[in-house]
Phi, psi and omega in degrees: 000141187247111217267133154345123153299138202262127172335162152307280221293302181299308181287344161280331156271018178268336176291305192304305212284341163315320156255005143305296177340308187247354159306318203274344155318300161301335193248356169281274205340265169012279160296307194298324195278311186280280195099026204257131181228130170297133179288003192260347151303331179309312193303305166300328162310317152315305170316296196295300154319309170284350163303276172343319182285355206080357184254024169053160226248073173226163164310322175245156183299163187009023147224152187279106152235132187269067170299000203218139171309302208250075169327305166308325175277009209241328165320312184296336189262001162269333150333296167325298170310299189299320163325327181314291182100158193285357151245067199243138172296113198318350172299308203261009159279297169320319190277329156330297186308345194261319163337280178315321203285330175302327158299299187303347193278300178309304195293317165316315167295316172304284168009278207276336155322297200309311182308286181330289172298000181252353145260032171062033154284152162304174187255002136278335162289332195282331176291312184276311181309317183273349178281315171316333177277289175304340171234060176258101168028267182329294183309291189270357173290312182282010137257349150317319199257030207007083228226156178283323187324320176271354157318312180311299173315332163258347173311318179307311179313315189309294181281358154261023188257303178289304178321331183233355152295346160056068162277170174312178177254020175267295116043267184300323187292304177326313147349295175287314187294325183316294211284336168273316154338314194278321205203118139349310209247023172253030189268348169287326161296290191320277190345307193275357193256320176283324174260038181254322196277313166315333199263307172263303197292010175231122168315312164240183175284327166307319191275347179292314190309306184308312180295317171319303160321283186283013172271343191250336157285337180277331190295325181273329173273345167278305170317286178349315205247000187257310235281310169319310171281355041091282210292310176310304169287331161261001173294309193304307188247031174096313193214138183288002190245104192318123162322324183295009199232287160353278180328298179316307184291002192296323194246022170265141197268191235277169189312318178311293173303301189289338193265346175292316181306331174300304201313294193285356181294314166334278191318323182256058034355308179273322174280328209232350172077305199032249196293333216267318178298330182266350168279344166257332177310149164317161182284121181084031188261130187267277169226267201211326167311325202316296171272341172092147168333311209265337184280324182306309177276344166264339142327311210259342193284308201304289209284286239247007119322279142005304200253342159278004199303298198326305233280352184269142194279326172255033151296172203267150089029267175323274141035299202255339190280334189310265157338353146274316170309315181292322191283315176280022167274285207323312224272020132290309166300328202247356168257355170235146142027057204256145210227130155334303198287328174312318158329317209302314184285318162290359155296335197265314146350305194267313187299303166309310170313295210276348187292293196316347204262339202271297197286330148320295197295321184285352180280315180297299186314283202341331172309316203301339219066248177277345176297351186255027158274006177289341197245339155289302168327320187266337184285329190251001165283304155348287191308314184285316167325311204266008206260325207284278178350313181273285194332291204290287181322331171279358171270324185271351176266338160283326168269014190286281194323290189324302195244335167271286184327281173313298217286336210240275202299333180278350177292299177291319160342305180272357153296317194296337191271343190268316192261351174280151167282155150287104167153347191305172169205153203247111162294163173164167172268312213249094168306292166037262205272306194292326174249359151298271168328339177269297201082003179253191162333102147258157153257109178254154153259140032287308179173033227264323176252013194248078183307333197294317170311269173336283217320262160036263188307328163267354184301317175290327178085348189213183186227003171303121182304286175322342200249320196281319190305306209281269205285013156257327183038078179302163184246006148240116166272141173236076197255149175259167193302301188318330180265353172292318203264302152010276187290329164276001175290319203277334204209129161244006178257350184297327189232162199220134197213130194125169157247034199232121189286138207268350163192154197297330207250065158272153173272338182229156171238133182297103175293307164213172182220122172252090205255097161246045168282348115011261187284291189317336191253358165258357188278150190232117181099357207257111159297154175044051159311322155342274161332285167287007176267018211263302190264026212239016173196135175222148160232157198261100195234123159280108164336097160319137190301302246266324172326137153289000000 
């Protein structure tokens, strides 16, 4: 009997729902196992619960403050709540949210599959680009942990799927607001992605005019659809520009100094690894103790292929602009504030680069005979790296959740909510987990939820802990032993430890101590210890009544 052929259109949904499919796999799997929430979902979640509540969309209760990064994730996750219902415990809103991010993951992958095949990779690039993507750490930790990445991640695929696919320019314009919803500063991937397609993907001067054309038309149907929040957010808080970028920026040096630093940024890159190491790396992973040699150096080898590939003269085009794209996203990335969740998309770069580099090599080898089973060989050595890598990082992000996050930072937040006033405010770094749950005031530093915090810091001129605690004068500090020893190097009359105060005029007293470096110093076998010796002891000083 004789069977139909199956349609182009019917084999493109059997893929995609196959990586829905198995994305979402990955990211149960994920979550069942850590069970890991970022703190910094918390900060959006706040938000995002009081909007849901009606109680409009800030962090703190009556004041317009723009605290949160990502409109879009932080909208999808008061959407969420509500679906939900509004008093749904942030646990089970999360577990949506891993939902949703498991589909953008799965769709991000399909994306970049449509691509590979519509430039002729063989099935070791389809094997090494989409296994590096699917299994990269990060990319699925921060959508466990309910993080804007995979949001990012597929708008970026979207756009490097119409870009070099050469789609309408709605298509691309659609793309770009995805990705500025999602992320402020991701006008930077545009950029490095038109002028990389500008530099290899266009043959002549006529296909440069046309991409201009239409870069400029996806640019104006992407305003369209980015400018209404623009408009909304400074009518709503006053200014279109996330407090968190603010906060960051108070103590950034003077333009002179930073354009230098861009020049030299290659070079201490190609040399010193920096950025280049954190982009395939564990979250926070530093220096070679954290992970050991092979991952610490198969990390920064993964990238810094990658980002030199243009410069080889028989790559592919396609190949070199890719790899050119990744490098000028890098020379951004090592010059601003780069954070674990920021990686995932130069990563999905880099990835695309190694599909394209893999798919050179079976085109070069194919003449050789057996030799072009050397390019299966390097796909599944890729693949298995990144397969050990996600294994070990997800083990360590499970006791990271178990004894710092649950165990350590949501425990004091509900202390802080069982011994605290309403109206109290709280020093601290890590807002997160501690002003969700506490619910109170906080001063964080930098300032990311503080208006108060900035004001501060520039009024002072420092970042000295002692000195900003003494002009905010908080009624709890929430200090790690370092930032404690800190404070007693700049004031040492400042804190009082004991129930015998170290001078009459200390301002604070040491209240409790949440100490688990115990359960950190008994895990055996555990990567990036390091990481978790970061959160595993805070101690608790309470303003004296006596204080001004």
């Amino acid at each position: 009997m004789k069977t139909e052929p199956i349609s182009a259109a019917a084999r493109d949904r059997r893929r995609l729902f196959l990586w829905l499919g198995a994305m979402l796999a990955i990211v149960a799997a994920w979550s069942v196992y850590t069970q890991h929430a970022w703190e910094d979902f918390y900060i959006s979640y706040r938000v995002s619960r009081n909007l849901a509540l009606g109680h409009g969309f800030v962090f703190q209760l009556g004041e317009r403050l723009h605290t949160y990064t990502s409109p879009l994730h932080t909208l999808l996750l008061a959407g969420l709540a509500k679906i939900g219902g509004t008093q749904l415990d942030p646990s089970a809103v999360l577990w949506l949210y891993r939902l949703s991010g498991g589909l953008a993951l799965g769709g991000t992958v399909f994306l970049v599959h449509q691509l590979g095949r519509s430039r002729g990779w063989a099935a070791p690039a389809l094997l090494a680009g989409l296994g590096l993507i699917a299994l990269d750490p990060k990319s699925i930790d921060f959508t466990v942990s309910g993080m804007e990445a995979p949001l990012l991640l597929f708008f970026l695929a979207l756009h490097l799927h119409a870009l070099l696919g050469g789609s309408g320019w709605k298509q691309l314009g659609l793309a770009w607001a995805g990705m500025m919803w999602t992320r402020p500063d991701a006008f930077v991937f545009i950029l490095a992605g038109v002028m990389a397609q500008c530099a290899f993907g266009c043959a002549d001067r006529a296909e440069r005019i046309a991409l201009f054309r239409r870069s400029v038309r996806a640019a104006a149907f992407g305003a369209a659809l980015y400018v209404p929040w623009l408009i909304g957010a400074s009518l709503y808080y006053g200014t279109p520009v996330p407090h968190t970028i603010v906060a960051k920026g108070v103590s950034h040096q003077p333009l002179e100094a930073t354009l230098r630093a861009i020049l030299r940024s290659p070079w201490d890159m190609l040399t010193q690894g920096t950025v280049l190491t954190r982009i395939y790396g564990a979250s926070y992973t530093r220096l070679v103790s954290d992970w050991g040699a092979p991952f610490h150096y198969g990390w920064r080898a993964l990238a810094l292929v990658a980002w030199l590939y243009w410069l080889n003269p028989r790559g592919s085009r396609a190949a070199r602009m890719f790899s050119l794209s990744f490098l000028l996203a890098t020379l951004y990335g090592a010059n601003a504030p780069f954070r674990p969740w920021y990686a995932p998309p130069y990563a999905l770069l880099a990835s695309v680069t190694w599909g394209f580099i893999v798919a050179d090599l079976v085109r070069a080898l194919a003449p050789h005979g057996r030799w072009r089973y050397a390019a299966v060989a390097l796909a599944v050595g890729l693949v298995g790296f990144q397969t050990a890598a996600s294994v070990a990082m997800a083990r360590t992000m499970r006791y990271h959740q178990a004894i710092d996050e649950t165990g350590n930072r949501q425990v004091i937040g509900e202390w802080l909510k069982a011994h605290g006033r309403p109206g109290d405010t709280v020093f601290l770094e890590c807002v997160g987990y501690i002003g969700y749950y506490s619910d109170l005031k906080m001063y964080d530093f930098p300032g990311m939820t503080s208006r108060e915090m900035v004001a501060a810091r520039r009024k002072l001129g420092t970042d000295d802990y002692a000195a900003l605690i003494a002009e905010l004068n908080p009624d709890w500090l929430v200090l790690r032993p370092g930032e404690r020893e800190a404070v007693n190097r700049s004031r040492p009359e400042m804190l009082a430890r004991g129930t015998v105060p170290k001078t009459e005029t200390s301002a604070y007293e040491l209240v409790t101590i949440f100490d688990r470096s115990a359960d950190v110093a008994a895990l055996r076998g555990v990567l990036g210890r390091r990481y978790l010796q970061t959160d595993q002891k805070f101690e608790i000083y309470r303003r004296r009544a006596s204080s001004p």
